[in-house]
N, C-alpha and C positions, 0 to 999 in steps of 0.2 A: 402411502401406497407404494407398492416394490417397485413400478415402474417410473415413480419419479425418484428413486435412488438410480438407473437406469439412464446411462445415457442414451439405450435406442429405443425405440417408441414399439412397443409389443403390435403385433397384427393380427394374428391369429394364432391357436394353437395348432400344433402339426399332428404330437402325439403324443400320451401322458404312457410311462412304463412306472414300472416299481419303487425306482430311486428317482428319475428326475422327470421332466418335462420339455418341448421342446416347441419352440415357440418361433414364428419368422417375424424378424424385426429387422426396421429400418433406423438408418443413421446417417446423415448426409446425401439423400438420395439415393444408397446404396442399399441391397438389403442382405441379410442376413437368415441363419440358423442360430437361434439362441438356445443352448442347453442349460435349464435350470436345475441345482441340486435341489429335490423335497425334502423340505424340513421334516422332522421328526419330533415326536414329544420324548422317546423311547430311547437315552443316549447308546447306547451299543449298536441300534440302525443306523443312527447319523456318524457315526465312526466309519464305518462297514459302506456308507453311501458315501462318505465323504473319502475313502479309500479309492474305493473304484474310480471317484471323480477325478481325484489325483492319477490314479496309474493311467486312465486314457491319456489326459495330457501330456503325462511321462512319454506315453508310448507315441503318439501323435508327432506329438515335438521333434523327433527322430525320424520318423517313415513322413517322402520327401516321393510320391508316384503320381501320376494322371487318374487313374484309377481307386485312390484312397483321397478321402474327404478331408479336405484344407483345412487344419485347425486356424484361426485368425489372434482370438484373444480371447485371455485367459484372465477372471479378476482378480484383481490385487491382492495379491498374502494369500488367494485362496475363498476368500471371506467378503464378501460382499456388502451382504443388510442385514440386521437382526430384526428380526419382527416375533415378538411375542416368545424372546429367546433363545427364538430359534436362525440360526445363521444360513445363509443364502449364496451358494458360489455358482460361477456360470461357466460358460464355455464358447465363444461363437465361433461358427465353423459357414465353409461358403453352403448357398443354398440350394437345396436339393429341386428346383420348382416342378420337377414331375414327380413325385413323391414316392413310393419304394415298389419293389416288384411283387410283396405280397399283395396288392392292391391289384396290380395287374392281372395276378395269376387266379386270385380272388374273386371279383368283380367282372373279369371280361374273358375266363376261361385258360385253358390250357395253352401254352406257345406251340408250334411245328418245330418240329428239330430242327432245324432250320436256322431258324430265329432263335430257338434255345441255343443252339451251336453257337451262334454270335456271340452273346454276351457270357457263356460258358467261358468261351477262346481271354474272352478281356476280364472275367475274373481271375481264370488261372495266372494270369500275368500278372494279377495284386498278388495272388494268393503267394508266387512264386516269390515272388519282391519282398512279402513277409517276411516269409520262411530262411531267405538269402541272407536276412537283418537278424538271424535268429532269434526270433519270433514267433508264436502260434496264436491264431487269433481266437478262438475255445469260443465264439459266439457266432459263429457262420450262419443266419437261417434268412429267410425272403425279406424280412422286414429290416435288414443291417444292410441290404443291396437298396440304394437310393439311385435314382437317375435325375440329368439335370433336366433343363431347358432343351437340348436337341437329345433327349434321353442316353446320353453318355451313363456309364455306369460310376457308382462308387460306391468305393466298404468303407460302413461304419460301425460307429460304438466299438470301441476298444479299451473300455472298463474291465474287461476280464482276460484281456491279453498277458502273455509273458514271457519271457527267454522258455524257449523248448523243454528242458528241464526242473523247470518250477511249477509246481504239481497244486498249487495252493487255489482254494478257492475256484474249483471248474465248475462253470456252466454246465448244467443240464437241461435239456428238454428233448423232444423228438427229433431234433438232428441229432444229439449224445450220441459216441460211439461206445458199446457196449465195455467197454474197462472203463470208460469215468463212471459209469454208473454201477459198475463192480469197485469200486472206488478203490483202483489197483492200480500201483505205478505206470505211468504210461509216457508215448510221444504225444504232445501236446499236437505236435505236425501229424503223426499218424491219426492221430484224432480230428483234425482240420479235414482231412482226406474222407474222411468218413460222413461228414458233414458234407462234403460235395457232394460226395453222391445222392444223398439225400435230396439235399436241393437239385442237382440236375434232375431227379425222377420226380420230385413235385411241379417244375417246371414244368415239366411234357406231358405229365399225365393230369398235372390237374388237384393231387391229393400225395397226404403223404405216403410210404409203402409199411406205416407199422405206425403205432404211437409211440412206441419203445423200444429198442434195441438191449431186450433181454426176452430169454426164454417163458416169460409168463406172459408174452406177446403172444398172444395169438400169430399175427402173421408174419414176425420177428422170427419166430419159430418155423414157419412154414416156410417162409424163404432160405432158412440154413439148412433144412432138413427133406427137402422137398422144394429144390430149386424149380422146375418143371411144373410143377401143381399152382407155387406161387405167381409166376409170368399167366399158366391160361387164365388163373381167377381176375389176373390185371388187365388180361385182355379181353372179357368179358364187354369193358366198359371204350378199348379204342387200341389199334394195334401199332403197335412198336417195332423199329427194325432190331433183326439181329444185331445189330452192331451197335445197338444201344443197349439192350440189356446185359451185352458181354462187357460194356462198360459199367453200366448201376455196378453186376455182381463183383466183379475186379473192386471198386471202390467201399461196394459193403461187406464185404468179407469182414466174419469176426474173429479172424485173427487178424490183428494189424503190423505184423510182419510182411503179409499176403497183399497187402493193396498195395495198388499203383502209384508209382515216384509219380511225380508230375513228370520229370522224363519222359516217362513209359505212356503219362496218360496222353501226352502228345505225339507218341508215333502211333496210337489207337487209331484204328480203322474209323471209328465215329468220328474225331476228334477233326480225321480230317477229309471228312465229307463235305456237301452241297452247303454255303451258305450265303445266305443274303447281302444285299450292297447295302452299304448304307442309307440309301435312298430307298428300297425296298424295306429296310427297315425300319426309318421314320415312317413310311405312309401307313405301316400295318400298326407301329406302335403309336399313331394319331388316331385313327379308328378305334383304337381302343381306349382313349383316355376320352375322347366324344363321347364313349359310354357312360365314363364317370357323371357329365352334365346332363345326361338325360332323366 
């Protein structure tokens, strides 16, 4: 069995994604994030998973912040256990015990600016710390923000990270800023930026503002084309202040020349509005993880 190759005792699974698994395991009383590679029958997957598994590490190893997730240990040579020929490497990283913000935003509704403003303010300080290490982290979406035990925030998975200038291999999905998915030279960081915004407007409202950041987006299109038409359709469903969507639109702009430095997005009128203590923000973010047990 893999877990008696394993010196920590597996506990449960957290979350299974495309290349690996992530499992919380103890070791001495202590416990852990264990990130396992999934094996493949298909050698050119297990190349490609075993890639990314290495560049996290790579890139982990190096970024040293309060806010990005502690790599601990890494197995030996890479290479773990074979089972049925297929090889097995891991990752352990400290652990996340309140589990990621998709879950929050998911399960127990949309945040008050407020509270989005909070953990906004303490991502951009990872995000900055990246960026500083020349860096872009090309995976930014709800489920890579983990919070601990007093829900401190942390970014993870950086399997698909790179020096700003190394174009290889970008992530896609509904945070994609429209040049990776014009698959067009681009800033990895102007693309990180765009992804914020994203997230910040899923955050507050509850849902994404497009599935795609391209023109055969239905609402992709309406928000570029028809800035005004997009915001009333969004507020149909809960209202927003100015000073928030003057930041989404700053951040989604499709040209990435146009968005906001993080400089810029720290002297934004939203950026530095009303927010919560942190005592106000464990009580609201306890009420909503009681959801989860009910």
């Amino acid at each position: 069995m893999l877990e008696n190759a394993l010196k920590y005792s597996l506990c449960r699974k957290l979350v299974e994604g495309a290349t690996s698994e992530v499992w919380e395991a103890s070791y001495k009383e202590h416990k852990y994030a264990l990130k396992l590679l999934k094996p493949s029958t298909i050698p050119e997957i297990d190349f490609k998973h075993l890639r990314l598994f290495k560049n996290e590490v790579k890139i982990l190893s190096k970024l040293k912040h309060p806010n990005i997730t502690t790599l601990y240990e890494v197995s030996d040579n890479d290479l773990l256990y074979q089972e049925d020929q297929n090889f097995i490497a891991y990752i352990t990283f400290e652990l996340a015990e309140k589990g990621d913000m998709f879950d929050y935003v998911s399960r127990t509704g949309s945040f008050s600016e407020p509270l989005a403003r909070h953990y906004f303010k303490i991502l951009l300080d990872a995000l900055e710390y990246i960026h500083n290490q020349g860096y872009a982290h090309r995976n930014l979406k709800l489920e890579n923000l983990l919070l601990t035990s007093d829900y401190q925030l942390k970014v993870a998975d950086f399997g698909h990270s790179s020096l700003d200038n190394v174009l290889e291999d970008s992530m896609t999905s509904n945070y994609s800023a429209p040049e990776i998915y014009a698959k067009i030279p681009h800033s990895g960081i102007k693309a990180d930026l765009f992804s914020l915004g994203v997230l910040l407007f899923i955050i507050v409202a509850g849902h994404p503002p497009f599935n795609k950041a391209g023109m055969q987006d239905k609402w992709f299109k309406i928000f570029c084309s028809s800035n005004t038409k997009f915001w009333m359709n969004m507020e149909l469903r809960r209202k927003f202040s100015q000073e928030f969507k003057d930041l989404v639109n700053r951040l989604l702009s499709i040209k990435a020349e146009e968005r906001l430095s993080i400089n810029h997005i720290r002297a934004h009128e939203w950026f530095n509005g009303s927010e919560m203590s942190y005592e106000e923000v464990k009580e609201e973010m306890d009420k909503r993880c009681s959801k989860f047990k009910q």
